[in-house]
C-alpha positions as CSV (number, residue, x, y, z in Angstrom):
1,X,0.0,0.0,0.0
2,X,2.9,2.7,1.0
3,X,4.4,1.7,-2.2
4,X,1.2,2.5,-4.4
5,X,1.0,5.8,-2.6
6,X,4.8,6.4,-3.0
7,X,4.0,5.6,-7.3
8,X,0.8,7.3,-7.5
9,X,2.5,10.7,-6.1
10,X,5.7,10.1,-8.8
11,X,3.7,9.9,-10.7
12,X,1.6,13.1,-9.9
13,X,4.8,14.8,-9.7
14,X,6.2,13.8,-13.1
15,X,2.6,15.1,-14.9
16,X,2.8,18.6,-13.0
17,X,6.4,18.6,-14.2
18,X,5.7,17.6,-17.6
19,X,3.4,20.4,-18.2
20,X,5.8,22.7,-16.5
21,X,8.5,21.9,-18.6
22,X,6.4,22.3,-22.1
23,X,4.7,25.6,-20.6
24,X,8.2,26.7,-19.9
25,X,9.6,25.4,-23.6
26,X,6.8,27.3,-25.0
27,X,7.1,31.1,-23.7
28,X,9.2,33.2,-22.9
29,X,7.0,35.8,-20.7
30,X,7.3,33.4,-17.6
31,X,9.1,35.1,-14.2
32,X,12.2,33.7,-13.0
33,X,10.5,31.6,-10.2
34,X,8.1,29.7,-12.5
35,X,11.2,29.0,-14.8
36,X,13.5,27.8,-11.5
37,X,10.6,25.5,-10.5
38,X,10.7,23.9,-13.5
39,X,14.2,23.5,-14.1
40,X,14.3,21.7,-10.7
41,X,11.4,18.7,-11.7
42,X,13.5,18.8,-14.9
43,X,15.8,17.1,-12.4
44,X,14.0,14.9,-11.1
45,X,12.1,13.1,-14.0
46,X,14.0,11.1,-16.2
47,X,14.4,12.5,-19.8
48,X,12.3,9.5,-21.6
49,X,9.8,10.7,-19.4
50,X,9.5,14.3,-20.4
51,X,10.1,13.2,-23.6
52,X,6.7,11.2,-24.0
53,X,5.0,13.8,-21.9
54,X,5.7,16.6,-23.9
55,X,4.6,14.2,-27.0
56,X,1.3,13.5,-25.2
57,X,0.5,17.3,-24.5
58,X,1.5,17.8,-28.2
59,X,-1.1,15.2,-29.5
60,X,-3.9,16.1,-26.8
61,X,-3.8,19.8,-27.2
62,X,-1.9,20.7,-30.4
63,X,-2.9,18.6,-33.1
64,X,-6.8,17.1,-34.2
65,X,-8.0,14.2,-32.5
66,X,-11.2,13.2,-30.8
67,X,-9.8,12.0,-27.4
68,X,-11.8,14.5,-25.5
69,X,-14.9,14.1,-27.9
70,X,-15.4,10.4,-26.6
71,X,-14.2,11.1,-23.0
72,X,-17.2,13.8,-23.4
73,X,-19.4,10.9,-24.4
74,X,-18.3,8.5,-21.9
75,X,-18.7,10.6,-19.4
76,X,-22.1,12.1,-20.2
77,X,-22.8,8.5,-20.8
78,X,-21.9,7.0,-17.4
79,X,-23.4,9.6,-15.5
80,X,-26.9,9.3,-17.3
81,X,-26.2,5.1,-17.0
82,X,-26.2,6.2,-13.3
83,X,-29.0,8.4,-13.2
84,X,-31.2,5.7,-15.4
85,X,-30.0,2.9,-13.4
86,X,-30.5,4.1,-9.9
87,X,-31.5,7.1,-9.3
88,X,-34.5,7.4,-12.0
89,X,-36.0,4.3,-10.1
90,X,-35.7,5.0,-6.6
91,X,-37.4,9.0,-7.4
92,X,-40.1,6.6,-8.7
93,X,-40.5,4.6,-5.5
94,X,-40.8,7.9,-4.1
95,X,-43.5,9.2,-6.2
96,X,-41.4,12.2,-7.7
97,X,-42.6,13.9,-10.7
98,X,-42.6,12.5,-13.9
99,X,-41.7,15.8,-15.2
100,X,-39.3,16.7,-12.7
101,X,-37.3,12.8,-13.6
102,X,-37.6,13.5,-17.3
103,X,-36.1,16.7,-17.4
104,X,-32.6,15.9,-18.0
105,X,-32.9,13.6,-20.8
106,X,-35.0,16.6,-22.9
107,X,-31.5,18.8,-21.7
108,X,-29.8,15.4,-23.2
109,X,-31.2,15.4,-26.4
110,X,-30.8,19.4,-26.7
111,X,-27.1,19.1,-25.8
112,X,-26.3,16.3,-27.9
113,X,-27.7,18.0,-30.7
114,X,-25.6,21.4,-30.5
115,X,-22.9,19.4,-29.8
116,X,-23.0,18.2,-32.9
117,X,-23.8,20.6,-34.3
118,X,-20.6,22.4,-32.8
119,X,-18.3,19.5,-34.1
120,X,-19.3,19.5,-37.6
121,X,-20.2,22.9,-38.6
122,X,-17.7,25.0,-40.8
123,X,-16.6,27.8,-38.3
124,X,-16.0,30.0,-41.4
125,X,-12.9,28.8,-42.4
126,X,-11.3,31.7,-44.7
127,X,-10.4,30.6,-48.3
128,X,-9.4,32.4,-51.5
129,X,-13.2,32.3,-52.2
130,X,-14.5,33.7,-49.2
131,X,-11.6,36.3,-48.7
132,X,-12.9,38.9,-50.5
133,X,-16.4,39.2,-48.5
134,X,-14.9,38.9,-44.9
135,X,-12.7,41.3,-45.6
136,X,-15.6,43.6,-45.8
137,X,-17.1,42.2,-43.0
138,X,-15.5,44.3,-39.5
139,X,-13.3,47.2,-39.6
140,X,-10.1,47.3,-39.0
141,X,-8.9,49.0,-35.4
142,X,-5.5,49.2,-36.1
143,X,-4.0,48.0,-32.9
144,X,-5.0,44.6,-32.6
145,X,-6.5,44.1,-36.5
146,X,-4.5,45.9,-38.7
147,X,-5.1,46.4,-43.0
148,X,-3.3,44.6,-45.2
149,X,-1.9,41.8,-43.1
150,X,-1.2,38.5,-44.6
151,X,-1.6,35.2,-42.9
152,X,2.3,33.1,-43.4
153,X,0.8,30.0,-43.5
154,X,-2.3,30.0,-45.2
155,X,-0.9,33.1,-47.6
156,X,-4.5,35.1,-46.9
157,X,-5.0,38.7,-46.1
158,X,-6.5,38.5,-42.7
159,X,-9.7,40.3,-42.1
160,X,-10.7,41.8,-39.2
161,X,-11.3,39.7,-35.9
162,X,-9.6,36.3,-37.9
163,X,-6.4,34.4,-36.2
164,X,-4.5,31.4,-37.7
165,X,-5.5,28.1,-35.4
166,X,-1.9,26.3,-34.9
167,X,-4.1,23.1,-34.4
168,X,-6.5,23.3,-37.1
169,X,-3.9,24.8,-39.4
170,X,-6.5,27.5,-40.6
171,X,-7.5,30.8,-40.6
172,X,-11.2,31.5,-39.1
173,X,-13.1,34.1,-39.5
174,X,-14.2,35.6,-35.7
175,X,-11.8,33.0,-34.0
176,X,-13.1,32.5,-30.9
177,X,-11.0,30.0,-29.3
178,X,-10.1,25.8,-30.4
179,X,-12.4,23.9,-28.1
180,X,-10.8,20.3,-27.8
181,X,-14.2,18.8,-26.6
182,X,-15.7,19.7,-29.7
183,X,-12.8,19.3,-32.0
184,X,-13.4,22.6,-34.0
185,X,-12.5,25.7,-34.0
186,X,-15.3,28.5,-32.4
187,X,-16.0,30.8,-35.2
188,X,-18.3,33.3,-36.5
189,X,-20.3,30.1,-37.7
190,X,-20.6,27.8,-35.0
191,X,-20.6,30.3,-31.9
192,X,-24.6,30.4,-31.6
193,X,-24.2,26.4,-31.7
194,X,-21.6,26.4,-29.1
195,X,-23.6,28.8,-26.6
196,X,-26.5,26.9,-26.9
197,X,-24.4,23.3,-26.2
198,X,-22.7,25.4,-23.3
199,X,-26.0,26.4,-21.6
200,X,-27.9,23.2,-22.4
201,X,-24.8,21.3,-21.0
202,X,-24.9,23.4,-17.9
203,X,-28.5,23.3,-17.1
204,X,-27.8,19.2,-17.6
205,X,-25.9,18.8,-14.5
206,X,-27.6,21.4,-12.3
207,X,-30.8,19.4,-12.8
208,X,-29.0,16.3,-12.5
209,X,-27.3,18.1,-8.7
210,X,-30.5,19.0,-7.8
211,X,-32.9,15.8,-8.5
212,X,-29.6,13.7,-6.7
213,X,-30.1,16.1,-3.6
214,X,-33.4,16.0,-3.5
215,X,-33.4,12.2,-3.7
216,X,-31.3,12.2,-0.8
217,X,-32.8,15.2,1.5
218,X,-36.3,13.3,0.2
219,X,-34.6,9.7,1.5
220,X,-33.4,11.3,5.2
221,X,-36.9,13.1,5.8
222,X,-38.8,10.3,4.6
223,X,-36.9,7.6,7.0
224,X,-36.4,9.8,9.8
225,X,-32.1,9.1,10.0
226,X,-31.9,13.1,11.9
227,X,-33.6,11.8,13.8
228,X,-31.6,8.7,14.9
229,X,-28.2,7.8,17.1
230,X,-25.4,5.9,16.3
231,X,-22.9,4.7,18.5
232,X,-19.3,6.1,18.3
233,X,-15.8,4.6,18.8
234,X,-16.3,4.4,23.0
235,X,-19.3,2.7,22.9
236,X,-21.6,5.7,23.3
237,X,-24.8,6.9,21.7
238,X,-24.4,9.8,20.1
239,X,-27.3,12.0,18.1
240,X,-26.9,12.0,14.3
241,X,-25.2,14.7,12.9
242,X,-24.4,15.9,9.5
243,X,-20.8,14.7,9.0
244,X,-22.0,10.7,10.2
245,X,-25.3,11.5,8.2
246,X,-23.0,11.9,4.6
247,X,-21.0,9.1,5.7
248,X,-23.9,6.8,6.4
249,X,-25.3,8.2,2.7
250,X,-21.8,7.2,0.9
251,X,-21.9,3.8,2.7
252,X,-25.9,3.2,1.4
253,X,-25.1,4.9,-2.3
254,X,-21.9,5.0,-2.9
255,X,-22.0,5.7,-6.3
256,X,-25.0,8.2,-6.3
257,X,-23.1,10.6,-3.8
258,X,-19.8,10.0,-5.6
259,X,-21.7,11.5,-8.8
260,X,-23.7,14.0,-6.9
261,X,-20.3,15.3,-6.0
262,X,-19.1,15.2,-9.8
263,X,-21.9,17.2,-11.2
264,X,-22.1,19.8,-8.3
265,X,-18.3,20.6,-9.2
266,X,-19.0,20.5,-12.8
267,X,-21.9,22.5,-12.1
268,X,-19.6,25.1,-10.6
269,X,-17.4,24.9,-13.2
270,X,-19.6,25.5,-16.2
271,X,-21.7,28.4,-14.7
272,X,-18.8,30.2,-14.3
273,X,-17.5,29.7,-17.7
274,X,-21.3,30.6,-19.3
275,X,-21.1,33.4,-17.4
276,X,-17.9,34.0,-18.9
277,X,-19.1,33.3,-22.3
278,X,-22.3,35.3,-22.3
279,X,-20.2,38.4,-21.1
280,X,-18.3,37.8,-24.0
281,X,-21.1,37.3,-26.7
282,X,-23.1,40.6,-24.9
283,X,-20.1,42.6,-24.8
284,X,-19.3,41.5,-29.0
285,X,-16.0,40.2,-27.7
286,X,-14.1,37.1,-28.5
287,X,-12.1,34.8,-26.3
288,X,-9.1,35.7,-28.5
289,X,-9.8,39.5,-28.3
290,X,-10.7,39.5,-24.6
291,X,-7.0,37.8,-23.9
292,X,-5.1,39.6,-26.2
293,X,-7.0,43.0,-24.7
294,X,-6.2,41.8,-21.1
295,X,-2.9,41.4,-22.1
296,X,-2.1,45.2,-23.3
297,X,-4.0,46.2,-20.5
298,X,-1.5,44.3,-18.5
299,X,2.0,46.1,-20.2
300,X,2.5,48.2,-17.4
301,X,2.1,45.5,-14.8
302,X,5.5,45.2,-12.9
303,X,4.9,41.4,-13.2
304,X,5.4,41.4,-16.7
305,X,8.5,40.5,-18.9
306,X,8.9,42.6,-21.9
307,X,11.3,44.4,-23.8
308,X,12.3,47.8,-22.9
309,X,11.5,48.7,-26.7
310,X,7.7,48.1,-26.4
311,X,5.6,50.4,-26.2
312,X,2.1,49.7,-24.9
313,X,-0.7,50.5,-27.1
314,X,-4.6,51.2,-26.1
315,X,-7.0,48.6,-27.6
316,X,-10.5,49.9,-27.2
317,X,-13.8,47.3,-28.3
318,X,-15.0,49.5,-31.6
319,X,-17.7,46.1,-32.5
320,X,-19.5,46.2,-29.2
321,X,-22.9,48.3,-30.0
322,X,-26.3,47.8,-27.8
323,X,-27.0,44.3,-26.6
324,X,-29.4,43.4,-28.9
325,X,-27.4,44.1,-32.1
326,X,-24.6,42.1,-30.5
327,X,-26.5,39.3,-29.7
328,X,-27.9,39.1,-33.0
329,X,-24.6,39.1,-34.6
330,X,-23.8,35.7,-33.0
331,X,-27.2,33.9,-33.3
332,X,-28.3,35.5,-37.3
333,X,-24.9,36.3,-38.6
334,X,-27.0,35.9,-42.3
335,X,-29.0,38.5,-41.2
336,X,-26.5,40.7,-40.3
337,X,-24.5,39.8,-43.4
338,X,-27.7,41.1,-45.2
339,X,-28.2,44.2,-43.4
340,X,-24.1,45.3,-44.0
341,X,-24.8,44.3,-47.5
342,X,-27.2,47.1,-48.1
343,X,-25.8,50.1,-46.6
């Protein structure tokens, strides 16, 4: 047993390590202390190691593949399995609503439908065809988007709001960001599909948290356990409290509180990313602008490394207009295409 625990934290430090040392390989921007750090794991993990963890970071994050596509199915798939196989019955025994248990397979069908929609929609890839009309699409701001840049790779002038993906190997037109769950690049033509796989996927597990709880709240009312003693270590009673009530629950349904805990943390985690993303699509931002943005905001932070040449430059949002116009822009880009066409 000490020896699994001795591997299993190794092994935990050669995967912080790895990254380190390919975050490290890959900027230069990082303070000294960052760089130290990992220059020291680079002592301690053999070179084979880092070798065929920088190759797995490579393939997982910089190059196609559906790896996160299936673990996004698997996933989804054992935690409905769970819901279906346990909890979907026992709400039944307890007369729950119909309704109410039905819910997250309508969300289910929703989300698997945008998210498919997400994977296999064009996110407006820019070609020699196309060039010509996205050009015309956004004006140029001359700080971050200037006129009459070409793109190395692809040999295309880049219009306003585009960026080269380094995993896709293509320009897009409104890059967003390269979603590895998806496999795609988020573009001016797949962003309505991805907020609506976002929100649909969110609203997923919160109903999934909250039927789980109220299975469980519904279970402890409904059998009395507050109510209840146990006896402790010494041999006396004791009155049930909350710490010996979850415990008692993880004994009985092990696997239900294990995923209640999973979905509330992913719960967490995807409303504060929505939020994120909603900001973004009512402020007519993208995740590319917003960073770059941050980041000459950011020049005269002590923190960061740059050269004493640079000069920081104002970027100000000059696409944002009244939330209803930017809105529209993401979920009837046609329409919007139709209106700029006119004037």
């Amino acid at each position: 047993m000490d020896f699994l625990v001795l591997f299993l934290f190794y092994l935990a430090l050669v995967l912080i390590g790895g990254v380190m040392i390919c975050i490290c390989s890959k900027t230069h921007r990082l303070k000294d202390p960052v760089r130290r750090g990992a220059q020291i794991f680079s002592y301690i993990i053999p070179e084979c190691l880092k070798r065929a963890m920088g190759r797995l970071l490579h393939y997982l994050f910089h190059s196609r593949n559906h790896t996160f596509v299936i673990l996004h199915v698997v996933l989804q798939g054992m935690v409905y399995g769970e819901y279906t196989w346990e909890i979907f019955g026992y709400c039944q025994e307890l007369e729950f609503s119909m309704y109410y248990l039905l819910l997250p397979y309508l969300l289910l069908i929703v989300n698997l439908f945008f998210f498919t929609l997400t994977c296999m929609t064009n996110p407006a890839i820019i070609t020699k065809a196309n060039e010509l009309l996205f050009l015309q699409m956004y004006e140029f701001d001359e700080v971050m988007f200037r006129k009459n840049m070409k793109c190395s790779t692809c040999d295309l002038r880049k219009p306003a709001r585009s960026k080269h993906c380094s995993v896709c190997n293509w320009c897009v037109h409104r890059f967003d960001h390269h979603c590895v769950w998806v496999n795609n690049c988020i573009g001016a033509w797949n962003i309505r599909y991805f907020l609506i796989y976002l929100l649909t996927l969110t609203a997923s597990a919160v109903t999934l948290a909250i039927v789980c709880t109220a299975f469980l709240v519904h279970l402890v009312v409904v059998s009395d356990l507050y109510e209840k003693s146990y006896v402790d270590d010494l041999g006396h009673f004791q009155a049930m409290d909350t710490l010996f009530l979850v415990q008692y629950l993880f004994l009985s349904f092990p696997r239900i509180v294990f995923m209640l805990g999973f979905v509330v943390v992913l719960s967490f985690l995807l409303c504060g990313y929505l939020c994120f993303a909603l900001y973004l699509a009512a402020t007519n931002q993208t995740t590319n602008e917003w960073y770059r943005g941050h980041w000459t905001r950011c020049q005269h932070c002590p923190l960061v490394a740059r050269a004493s040449s640079a000069t920081p430059q104002a970027y100000r949002n000059i696409h944002s207009h009244s939330l209803w116009s930017n809105l529209r822009e993401i979920f009837l880009p046609a329409f919007l295409h139709y209106e700029r066409k006119k004037k």
